[in-house]
N, C-alpha and C positions, 0 to 999 in steps of 0.2 A: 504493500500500500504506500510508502513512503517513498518507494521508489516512482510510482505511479503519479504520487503526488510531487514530487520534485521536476519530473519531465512536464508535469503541464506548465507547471510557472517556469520554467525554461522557454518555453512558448508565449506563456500569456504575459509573463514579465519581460518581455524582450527589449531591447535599448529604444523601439519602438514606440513603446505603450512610456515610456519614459516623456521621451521626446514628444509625445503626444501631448501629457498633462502638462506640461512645461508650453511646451506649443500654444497649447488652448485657453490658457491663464494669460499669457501674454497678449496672444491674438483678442480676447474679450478686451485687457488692462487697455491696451491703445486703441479700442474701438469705442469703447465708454469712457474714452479719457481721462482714466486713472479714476472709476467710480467710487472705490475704497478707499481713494483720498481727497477725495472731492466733497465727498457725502460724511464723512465722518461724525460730525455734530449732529446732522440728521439722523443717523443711524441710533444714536445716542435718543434722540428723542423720542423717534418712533417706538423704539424696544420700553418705551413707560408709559406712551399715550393710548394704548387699543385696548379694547378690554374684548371679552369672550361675548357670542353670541350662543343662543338655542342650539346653533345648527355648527359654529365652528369655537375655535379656542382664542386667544386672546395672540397677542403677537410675541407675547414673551413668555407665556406655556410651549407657541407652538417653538420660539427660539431655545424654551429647557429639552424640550422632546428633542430637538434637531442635537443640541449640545452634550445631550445624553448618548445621541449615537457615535456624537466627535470625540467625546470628554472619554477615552476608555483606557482600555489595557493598552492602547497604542501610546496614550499618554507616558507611562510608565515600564511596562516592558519594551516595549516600542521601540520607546525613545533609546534605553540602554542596547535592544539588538544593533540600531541604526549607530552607535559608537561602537559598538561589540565588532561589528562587521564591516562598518566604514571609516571607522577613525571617528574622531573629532571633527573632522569636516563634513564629515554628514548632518552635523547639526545646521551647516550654515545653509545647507540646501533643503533643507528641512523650512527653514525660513523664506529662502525664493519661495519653493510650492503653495507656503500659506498667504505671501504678500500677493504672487499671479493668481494663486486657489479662490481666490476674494470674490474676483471678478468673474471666475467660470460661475462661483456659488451664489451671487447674484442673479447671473443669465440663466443658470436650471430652475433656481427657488422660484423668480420671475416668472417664464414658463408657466411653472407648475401652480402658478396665481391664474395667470391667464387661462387655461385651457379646463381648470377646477370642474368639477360635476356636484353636484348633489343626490347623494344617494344613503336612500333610508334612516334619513335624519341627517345628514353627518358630510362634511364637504369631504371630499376625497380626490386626489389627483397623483402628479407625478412621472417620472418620464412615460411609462404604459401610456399615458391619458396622452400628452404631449405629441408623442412620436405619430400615435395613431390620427390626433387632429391635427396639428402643423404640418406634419408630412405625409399625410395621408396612405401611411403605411400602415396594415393594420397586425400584419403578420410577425413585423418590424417588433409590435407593440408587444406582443404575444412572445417572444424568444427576448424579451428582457422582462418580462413579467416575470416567464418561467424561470430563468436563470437568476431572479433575485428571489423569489421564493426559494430556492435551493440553497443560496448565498446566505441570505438573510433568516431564512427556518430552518436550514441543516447547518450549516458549514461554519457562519462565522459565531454562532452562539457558544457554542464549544470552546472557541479562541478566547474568549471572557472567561465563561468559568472555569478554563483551566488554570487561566491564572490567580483567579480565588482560589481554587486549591492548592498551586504548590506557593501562595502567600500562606496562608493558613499553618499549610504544612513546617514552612520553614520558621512561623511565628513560635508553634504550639509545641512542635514535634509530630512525628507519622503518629503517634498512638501505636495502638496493638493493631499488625498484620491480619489479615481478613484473606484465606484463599475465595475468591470467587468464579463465575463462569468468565471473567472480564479479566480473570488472571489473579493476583497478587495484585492487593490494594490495601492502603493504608486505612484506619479507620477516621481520620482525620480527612481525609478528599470525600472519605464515603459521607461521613454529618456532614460536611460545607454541600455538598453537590444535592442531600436531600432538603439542606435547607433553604438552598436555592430557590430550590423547584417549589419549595411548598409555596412560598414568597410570592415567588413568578406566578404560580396560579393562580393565588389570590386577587393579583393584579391585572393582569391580562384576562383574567375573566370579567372583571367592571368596564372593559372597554375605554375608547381614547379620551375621554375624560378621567376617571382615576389614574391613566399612566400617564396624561396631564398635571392634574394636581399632587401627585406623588413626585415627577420630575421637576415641578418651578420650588420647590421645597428642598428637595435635596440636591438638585445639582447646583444652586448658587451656593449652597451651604457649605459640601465638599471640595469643590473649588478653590472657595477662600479660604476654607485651615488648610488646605495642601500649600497654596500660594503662600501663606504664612509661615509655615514651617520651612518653608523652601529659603523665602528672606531671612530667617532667623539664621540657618545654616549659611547666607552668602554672607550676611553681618558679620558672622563670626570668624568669617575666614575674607574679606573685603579686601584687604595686600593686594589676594591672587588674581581679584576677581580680571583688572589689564590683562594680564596674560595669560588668563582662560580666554579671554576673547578674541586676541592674536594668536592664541593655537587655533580657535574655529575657524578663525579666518583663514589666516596661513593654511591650513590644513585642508579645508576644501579644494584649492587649486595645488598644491601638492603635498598632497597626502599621503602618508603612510602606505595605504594600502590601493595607491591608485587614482585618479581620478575619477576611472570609471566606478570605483565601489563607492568612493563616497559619494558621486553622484547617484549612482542604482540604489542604494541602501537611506537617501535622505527622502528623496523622491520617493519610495516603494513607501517607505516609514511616515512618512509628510501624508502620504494621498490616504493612507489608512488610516493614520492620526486624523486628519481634518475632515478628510470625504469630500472635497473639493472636485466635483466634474465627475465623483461614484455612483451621485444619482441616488443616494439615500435622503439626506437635504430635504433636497422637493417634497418627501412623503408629508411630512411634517409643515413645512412650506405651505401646502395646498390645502392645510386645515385649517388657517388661521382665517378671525372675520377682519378685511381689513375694506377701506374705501379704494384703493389703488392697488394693483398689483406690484409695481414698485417700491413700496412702503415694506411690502415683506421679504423684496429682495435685497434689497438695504442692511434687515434685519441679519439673513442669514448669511450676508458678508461679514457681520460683524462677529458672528459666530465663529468663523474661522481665525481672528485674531486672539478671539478666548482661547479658543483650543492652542493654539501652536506657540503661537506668539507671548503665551501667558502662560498655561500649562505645561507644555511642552519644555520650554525653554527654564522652567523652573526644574522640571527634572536632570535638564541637561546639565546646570549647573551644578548643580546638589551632586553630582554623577562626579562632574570633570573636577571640582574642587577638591572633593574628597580624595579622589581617585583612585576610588571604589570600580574600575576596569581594567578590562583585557581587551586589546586589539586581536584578532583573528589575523592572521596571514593565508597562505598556504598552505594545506595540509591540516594536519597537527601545531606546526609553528605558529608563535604567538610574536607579533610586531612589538607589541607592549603587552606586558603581562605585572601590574599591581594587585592579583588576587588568585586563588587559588585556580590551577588551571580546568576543572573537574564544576566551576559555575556556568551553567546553561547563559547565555548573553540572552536569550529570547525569554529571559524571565523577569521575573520582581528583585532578583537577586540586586543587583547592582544598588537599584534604588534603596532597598532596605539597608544594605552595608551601609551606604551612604551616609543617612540619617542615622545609625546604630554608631555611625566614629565620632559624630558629634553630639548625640543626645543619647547615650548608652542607655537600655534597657527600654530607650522607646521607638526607636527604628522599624525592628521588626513587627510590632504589632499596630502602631501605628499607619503605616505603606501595606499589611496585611486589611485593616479597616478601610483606608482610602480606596483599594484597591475594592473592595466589594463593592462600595457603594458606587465606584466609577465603572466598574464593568456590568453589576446588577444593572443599572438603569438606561447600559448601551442595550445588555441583553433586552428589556423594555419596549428600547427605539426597533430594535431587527423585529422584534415581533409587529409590531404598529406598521411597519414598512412590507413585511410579508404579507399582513392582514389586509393591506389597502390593496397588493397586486394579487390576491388570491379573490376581493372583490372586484377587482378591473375583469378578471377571467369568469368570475362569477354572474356576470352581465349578458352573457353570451352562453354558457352550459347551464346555469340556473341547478347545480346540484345540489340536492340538500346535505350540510353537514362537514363543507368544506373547511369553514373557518374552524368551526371544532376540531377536524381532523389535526389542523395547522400548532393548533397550540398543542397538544400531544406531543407530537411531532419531534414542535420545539421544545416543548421541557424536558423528551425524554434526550435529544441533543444536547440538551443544557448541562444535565446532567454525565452524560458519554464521558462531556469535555474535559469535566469536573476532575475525572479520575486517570483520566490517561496523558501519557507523555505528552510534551511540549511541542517539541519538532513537529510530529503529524496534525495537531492542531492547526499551531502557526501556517503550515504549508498550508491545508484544506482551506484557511479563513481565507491566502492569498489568491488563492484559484478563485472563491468566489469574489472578493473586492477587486482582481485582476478583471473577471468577465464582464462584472458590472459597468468599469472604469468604460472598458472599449465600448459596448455597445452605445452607455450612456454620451460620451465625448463625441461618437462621430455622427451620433443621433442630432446631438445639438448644433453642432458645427454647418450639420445637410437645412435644419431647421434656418439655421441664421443665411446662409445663401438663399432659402426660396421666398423666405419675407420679413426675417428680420425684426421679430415680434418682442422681443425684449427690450435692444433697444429702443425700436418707436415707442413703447410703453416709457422707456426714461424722458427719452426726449420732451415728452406730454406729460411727464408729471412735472420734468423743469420747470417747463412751461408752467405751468399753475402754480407752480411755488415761486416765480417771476410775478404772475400776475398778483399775487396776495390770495388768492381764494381761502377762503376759510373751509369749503366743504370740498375735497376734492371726489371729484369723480373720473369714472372710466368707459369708453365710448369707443370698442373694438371698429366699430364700423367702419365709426368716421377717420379710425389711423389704417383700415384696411386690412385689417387680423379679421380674418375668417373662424370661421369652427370655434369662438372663443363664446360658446354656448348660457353658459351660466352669465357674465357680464352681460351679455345683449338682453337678457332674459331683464335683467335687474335693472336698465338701462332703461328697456321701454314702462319698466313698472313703476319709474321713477317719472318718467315724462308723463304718463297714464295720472300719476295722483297730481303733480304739479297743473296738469289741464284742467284736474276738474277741482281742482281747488280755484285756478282763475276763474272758473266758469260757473261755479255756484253763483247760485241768488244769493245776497246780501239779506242776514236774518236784520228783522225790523228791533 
């Protein structure tokens, strides 16, 4: 299996799929001239002025749900594989992906405002919706539906709770050995991984409002004591901090272990951390009640500065300061080797060492706690995102019992992950955020050649935030966006009440 799983990301991670997300951050940043720094203060504002409606979430549940699926183990383990295997200069390319990531994460989340449905109470969209109304491909829609249902309900859940379990593990100790059908298992992966699950049920059976309100709760929450302890740790060692940033520097254009790794390994690590141009985003994106479709692509720009540029970069630090790693070489050979050579890079280790040289006795259980509540509530996001494209498919087969099947499914993945090695996890999640990436990227790229619906959407909200308007609205027609169903609907319902409100009799 691990072999199996190695030859596909040899394919689907090729310098290709690299160049692509690099490509398509760029190509969006100079089309919206530099949107994610343009907008910033708006971004800022919108993320506290929308509240939730009957039928969608508010702008900053739907930005906890989106940051729930950024904010993960990528954060964390992630970040240490991406030094593990690229040097220190992976981290600086880590930082390109999330400053270009900005502006693809705008053009998808956008999108997936635009092209929105309502279905069975509840706004629903995402590339499925998108690919099949902008590009009027409907089969297009259907082989990334299918392939993030896989992604997002088998493959990448696993990648999360595996790394609750071997945090757990390394906090508490294995416990007593357990033989099972599944092998030789600690009993420590075995409680983390059932109490996962139990959690997970509870939650993903209330539907996208409780893993709303349980995400705008605990993901600002987590966030800010990680980001806290993270400063504490660079306070205390502040000297270094210059010359941790001319290693990342330096390091990125010649690196230790290559250019090509630090660039493969920032970029692979970046796109996974952030989900910029993955096409998960949008799910969440497409639930929010907002006036402009714009307003929530704004939002999820700024989502990827949390993640990367805040989260991210707090680990890295904590990592390089301490220097709590191992560079990989060749082989068995270690370029730098500050810890024992026998630590998995693809794990919590690093981080945990980390915080354990400077806060002794609290490292490991605290990066073990962080780590739950940042990979539980990604776990969350992959279900909400499989849910939404197992309803896009459900529009069309009408089977009773799908979404049920789905959450089984997942939790019993949730669990698999919990207990078994690192390597096969990490690789499986990369096959699915790999397939995702391409579809989603060249989806959007064919979208923006045939009309360009994102940007006219900015361009027209400019515009009104030039003119002053106090209420903005949105009027597919009149910018020439087609198939943007829902808007038009709302559009003429709004002109429908404004007429007859002109047009009533004047009561005496």
């Amino acid at each position: 299996m691990q072999g199996l799983v190695d030859f596909l990301n040899g394919i689907i991670w090729s310098p290709a799929l690299i160049y692509l997300c690099l490509g398509a951050g760029l190509f969006y940043s100079i089309l919206t001239r530099f949107v994610q720094v343009r907008h910033f203060r708006e971004m800022w504002r919108l993320l506290l002025s929308n509240k939730e409606s009957d039928k969608g979430i508010s702008s900053f549940q739907a930005l906890a749900v989106s940051l729930s699926g950024r904010v993960g183990t990528g954060n964390i383990a992630g970040v240490a594989a991406a030094i593990g295997f690229g040097g220190p200069g992976a981290v600086f390319w880590m930082w390109v992906v999330a400053f270009l990531g900005a502006a693809t994460a705008y053009t998808e989340s956008t999108l997936a405002q635009i092209y929105k449905e309502e279905q069975d109470g509840q706004y629903r969209g995402g590339p499925a919706y998108y690919i099949e109304k902008a590009m009027g491909q409907k089969w297009y829609a259907w082989i990334f539906a299918i392939a993030t249902i896989l992604a997002c309900g088998v493959l990448l859940p696993g990648v999360q709770s595996n790394s609750i379990g071997n945090a757990v593990e390394m906090a508490f100790g294995p416990g007593q050995m357990i033989q099972t059908g599944m092998g030789e298992l600690s009993s420590a992966k075995i409680i983390s991984g059932l109490a996962i699950v139990l959690i997970l049920g509870f939650i993903i059976f209330g539907g996208v409002k409780r893993i709303a309100r349980f995400t705008e709760i605990v993901v600002p929450f987590m966030a800010l004591a990680y980001i806290i302890i993270a400063c504490v740790i660079v306070a205390l060692n502040v000297d270094q901090l210059p010359a941790i940033f001319g290693m990342i520097i330096g390091d990125a254009f010649t690196p230790m272990a290559g250019v090509g790794a630090a660039i493969g390994w920032g970029v692979k690590r970046g796109v996974y951390s952030n989900e910029a141009g993955q096409g998960t985003g949008p799910h969440a994106a497409a639930a929010a009640a907002v006036k402009h479709p714009a307003q929530q692509g704004l939002v999820q720009a700024f989502s990827v500065y949390i993640d990367t540029l805040f989260v991210c970069t707090a680990t890295a630090l904590m990592i390089l300061i301490t220097g709590a790693y191992n560079v990989h070489g060749v082989g068995d050979a270690f370029l730098i080797q500050n810890v024992a050579a026998d630590i998995a890079a693809n794990s919590p280790a690093f981080t945990q060492m980390a915080v354990e040289s400077v806060l002794p006795g609290v490292g490991k259980p605290f990066i073990a706690l962080a780590l739950f509540f940042f990979s539980f509530t990604t776990i969350l996001a992959y279900y909400y995102i499989a849910e939404t494209n197992v309803a896009y498919i459900q529009r069309s087969l009408h089977i009773p019992g799908l979404i049920f099947a789905l959450k089984v499914v997942l939790m019993g993945a949730t669990f698999y992950g919990a207990v078994k090695t690192a390597n096969l996890a990490w690789g499986m999640g990369d096959v699915g955020v790999g397939l995702m990436a391409w579809l989603n990227i060249i989806g959007i790229l064919i979208i923006f050649f045939m009309a360009k619906p994102a940007l006219k959407a900015l361009k027209d909200y400019e515009a009104q935030q030039k003119a002053g308007v106090t209420e903005y609205t949105f009027d597919p027609e009149r910018l020439g966006i087609k198939n943007a169903d829902f808007w038009s609907k709302k559009k003429r319902e709004t002109t429908k009440v404004e007429t007859d409100a002109g047009t009533a009799p004047a009561k005496a």
